[in-house]
ZAMARGU-4260 file (C-alpha; in steps of 0.2 Angstrom, whole numbers, plus 5000, padded with zeros to 4 digits):
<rodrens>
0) 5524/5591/5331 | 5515/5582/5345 | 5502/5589/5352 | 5502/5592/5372 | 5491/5580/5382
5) 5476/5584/5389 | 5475/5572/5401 | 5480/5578/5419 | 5497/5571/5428 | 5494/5556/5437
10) 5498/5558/5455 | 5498/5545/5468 | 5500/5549/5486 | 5502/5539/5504 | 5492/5546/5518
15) 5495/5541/5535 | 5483/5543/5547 | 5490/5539/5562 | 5490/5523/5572 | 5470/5521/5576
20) 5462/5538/5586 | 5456/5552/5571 | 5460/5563/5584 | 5479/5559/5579 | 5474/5563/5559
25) 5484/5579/5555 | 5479/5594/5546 | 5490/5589/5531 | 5482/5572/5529 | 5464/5577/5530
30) 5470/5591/5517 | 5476/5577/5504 | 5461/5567/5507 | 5451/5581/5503 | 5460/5586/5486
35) 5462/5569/5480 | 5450/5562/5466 | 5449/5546/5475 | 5453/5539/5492 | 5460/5517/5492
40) 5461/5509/5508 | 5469/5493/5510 | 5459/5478/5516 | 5459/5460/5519 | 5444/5455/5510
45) 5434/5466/5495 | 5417/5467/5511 | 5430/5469/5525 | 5432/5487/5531 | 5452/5489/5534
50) 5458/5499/5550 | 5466/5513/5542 | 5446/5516/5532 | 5437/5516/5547 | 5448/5532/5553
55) 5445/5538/5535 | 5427/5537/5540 | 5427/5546/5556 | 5435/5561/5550 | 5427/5561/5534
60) 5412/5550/5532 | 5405/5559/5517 | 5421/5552/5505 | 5420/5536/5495 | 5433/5524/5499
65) 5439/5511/5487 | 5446/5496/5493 | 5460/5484/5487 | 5463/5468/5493 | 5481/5469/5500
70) 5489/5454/5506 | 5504/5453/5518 | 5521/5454/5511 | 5535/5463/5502 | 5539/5471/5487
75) 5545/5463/5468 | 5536/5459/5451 | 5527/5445/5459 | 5524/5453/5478 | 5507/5453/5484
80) 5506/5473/5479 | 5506/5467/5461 | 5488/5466/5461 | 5484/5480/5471 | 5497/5491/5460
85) 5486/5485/5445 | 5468/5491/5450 | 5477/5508/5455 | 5483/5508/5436 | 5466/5514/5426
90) 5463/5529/5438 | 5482/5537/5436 | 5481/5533/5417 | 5465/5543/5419 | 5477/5555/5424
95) 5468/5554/5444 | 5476/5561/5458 | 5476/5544/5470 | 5477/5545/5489 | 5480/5530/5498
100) 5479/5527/5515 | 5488/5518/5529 | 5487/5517/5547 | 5503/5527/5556 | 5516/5534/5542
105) 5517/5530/5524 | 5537/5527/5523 | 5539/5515/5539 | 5534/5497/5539 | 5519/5502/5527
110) 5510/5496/5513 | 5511/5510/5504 | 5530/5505/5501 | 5528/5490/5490 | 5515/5496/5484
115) 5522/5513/5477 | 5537/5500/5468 | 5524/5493/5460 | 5517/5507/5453 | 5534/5518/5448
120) 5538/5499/5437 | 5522/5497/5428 | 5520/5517/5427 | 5538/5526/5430 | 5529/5542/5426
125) 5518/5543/5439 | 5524/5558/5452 | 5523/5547/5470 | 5523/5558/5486 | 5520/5555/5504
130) 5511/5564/5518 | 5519/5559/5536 | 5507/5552/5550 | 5509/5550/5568 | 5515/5532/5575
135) 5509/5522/5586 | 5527/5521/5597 | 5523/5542/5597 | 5506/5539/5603 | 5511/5525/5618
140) 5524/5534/5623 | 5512/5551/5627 | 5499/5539/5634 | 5511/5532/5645 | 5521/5546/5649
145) 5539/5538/5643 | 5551/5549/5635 | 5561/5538/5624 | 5577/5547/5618 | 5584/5563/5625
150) 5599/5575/5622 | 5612/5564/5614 | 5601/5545/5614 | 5596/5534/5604 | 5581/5525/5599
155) 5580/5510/5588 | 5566/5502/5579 | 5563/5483/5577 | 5549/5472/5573 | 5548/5455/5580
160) 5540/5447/5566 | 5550/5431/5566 | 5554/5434/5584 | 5564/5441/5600 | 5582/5439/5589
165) 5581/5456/5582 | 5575/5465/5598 | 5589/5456/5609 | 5601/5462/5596 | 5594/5480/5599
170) 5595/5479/5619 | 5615/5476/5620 | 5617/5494/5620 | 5608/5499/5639 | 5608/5516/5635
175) 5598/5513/5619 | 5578/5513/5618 | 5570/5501/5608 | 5551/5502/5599 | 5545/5484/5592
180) 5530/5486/5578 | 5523/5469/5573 | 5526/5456/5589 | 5512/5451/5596 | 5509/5433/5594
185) 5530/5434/5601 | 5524/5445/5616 | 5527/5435/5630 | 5543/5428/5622 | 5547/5450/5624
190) 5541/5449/5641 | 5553/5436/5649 | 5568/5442/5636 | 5566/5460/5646 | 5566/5451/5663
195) 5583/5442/5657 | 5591/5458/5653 | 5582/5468/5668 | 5574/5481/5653 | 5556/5473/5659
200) 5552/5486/5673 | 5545/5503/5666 | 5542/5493/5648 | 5525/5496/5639 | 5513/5488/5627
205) 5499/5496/5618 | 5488/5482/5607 | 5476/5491/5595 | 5479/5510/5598 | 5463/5519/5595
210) 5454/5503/5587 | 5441/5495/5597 | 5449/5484/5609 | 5463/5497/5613 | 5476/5489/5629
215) 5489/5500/5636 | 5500/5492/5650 | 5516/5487/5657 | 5522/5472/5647 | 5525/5462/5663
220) 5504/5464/5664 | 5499/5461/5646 | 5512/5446/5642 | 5501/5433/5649 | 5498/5426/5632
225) 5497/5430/5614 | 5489/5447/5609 | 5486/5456/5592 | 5495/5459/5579 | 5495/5477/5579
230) 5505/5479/5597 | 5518/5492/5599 | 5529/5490/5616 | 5544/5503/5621 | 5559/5498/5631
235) 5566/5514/5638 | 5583/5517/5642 | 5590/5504/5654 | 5588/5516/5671 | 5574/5529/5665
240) 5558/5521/5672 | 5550/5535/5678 | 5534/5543/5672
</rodrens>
């Protein structure tokens, strides 16, 4: 007979912290933070404090943060979360519970996705849960008073990562409103595709929510050139431009 383990469950969990403010960190998150054995960020550079950290800090500057280095990309035995998934492996053998953070939520264009995959491969054991966070699109719509979808709408998410083709397909439908995560080098390509299709007017941009160097504006204002990566604009429905 076998005798029963006495090391813990591992336990791996992706924490969203909202889009930048930790005044948007929910009860739940700071609850998971708090009960987890250790707290990763991910970051750009092993001395480079990552923005999802520095909320980590202002709502609880007395935790450690460990930081991996997380490149861009997407999941796979050879995606950048290989490595990542890798240094996480010796704290859930030691049966840690691990919280990960990651600016907005944990399930949508996140990190924490790839990352998870890698994980469940190298250890399918490991019991992987997620705790939702508030988005940026949630957070530029209350700042700019935009209801995006009401009664029987719709509201579709894009990115414009490799540019405006994705969002053009999502404006055919007038009726619809449209969020687009990741654009901002394509900003003003946004700008004059909204003009084209007369979505421009009533359309906003918010480059770094909460972060320093925060800009919330029309699109037709903040389109004069290039801006962040982290920008979030919202197209409401063709003819709701109010608020």
């Amino acid at each position: 007979m076998t005798a029963p383990s006495s090391t813990p469950p591992a336990r791996l969990t992706g924490v969203g912290v909202g889009p930048g403010h930790p005044d948007l960190v929910t009860l739940q998150a700071l609850g998971a933070l708090d009960a987890a054995d250790r707290v990763v960020a991910p970051s750009g550079a092993p001395d480079a404090v990552g923005r999802a950290e520095s909320v980590v800090r202002q709502v609880r500057p007395h935790l450690r943060v460990e930081r991996v280095v997380f490149p861009m990309g997407t999941g796979g035995p050879s995606s950048p979360a290989s490595g990542p998934a890798r240094e996480l492996v010796p704290w859930l053998d030691a049966g840690e519970h691990v919280a990960f953070v990651t600016l907005g939520d944990p399930n949508i264009y996140s990190t924490f996705s790839s990352l998870a995959s890698e994980v469940t491969r190298l250890r399918p054991q490991v019991e992987v849960t997620t705790v939702p966070g508030i988005m940026a699109f949630q957070a530029l719509a209350a700042m700019a008073g935009v209801p995006l979808a009401e009664g029987t709408g719709a509201l579709s998410l894009v990115t414009a990562l490799d540019g405006t083709e994705t969002l053009s397909q999502a404006l055919e439908d007038p009726s619809r409103a449209v969020v687009v995560y990741k654009g901002g080098r394509h900003l003003p390509a946004m700008a004059k595709l909204l003009e084209e299709v007369g979505r421009l007017e009533g359309a906003m941009a918010g480059e770094l929510l909460g972060l320093p160097g925060q800009r919330v504006g029309p699109v037709a204002e903040l389109a004069s050139g290039p801006a962040a990566y982290l920008v979030t604009v919202i197209v409401p429905p063709a003819g709701r431009v109010d608020g």
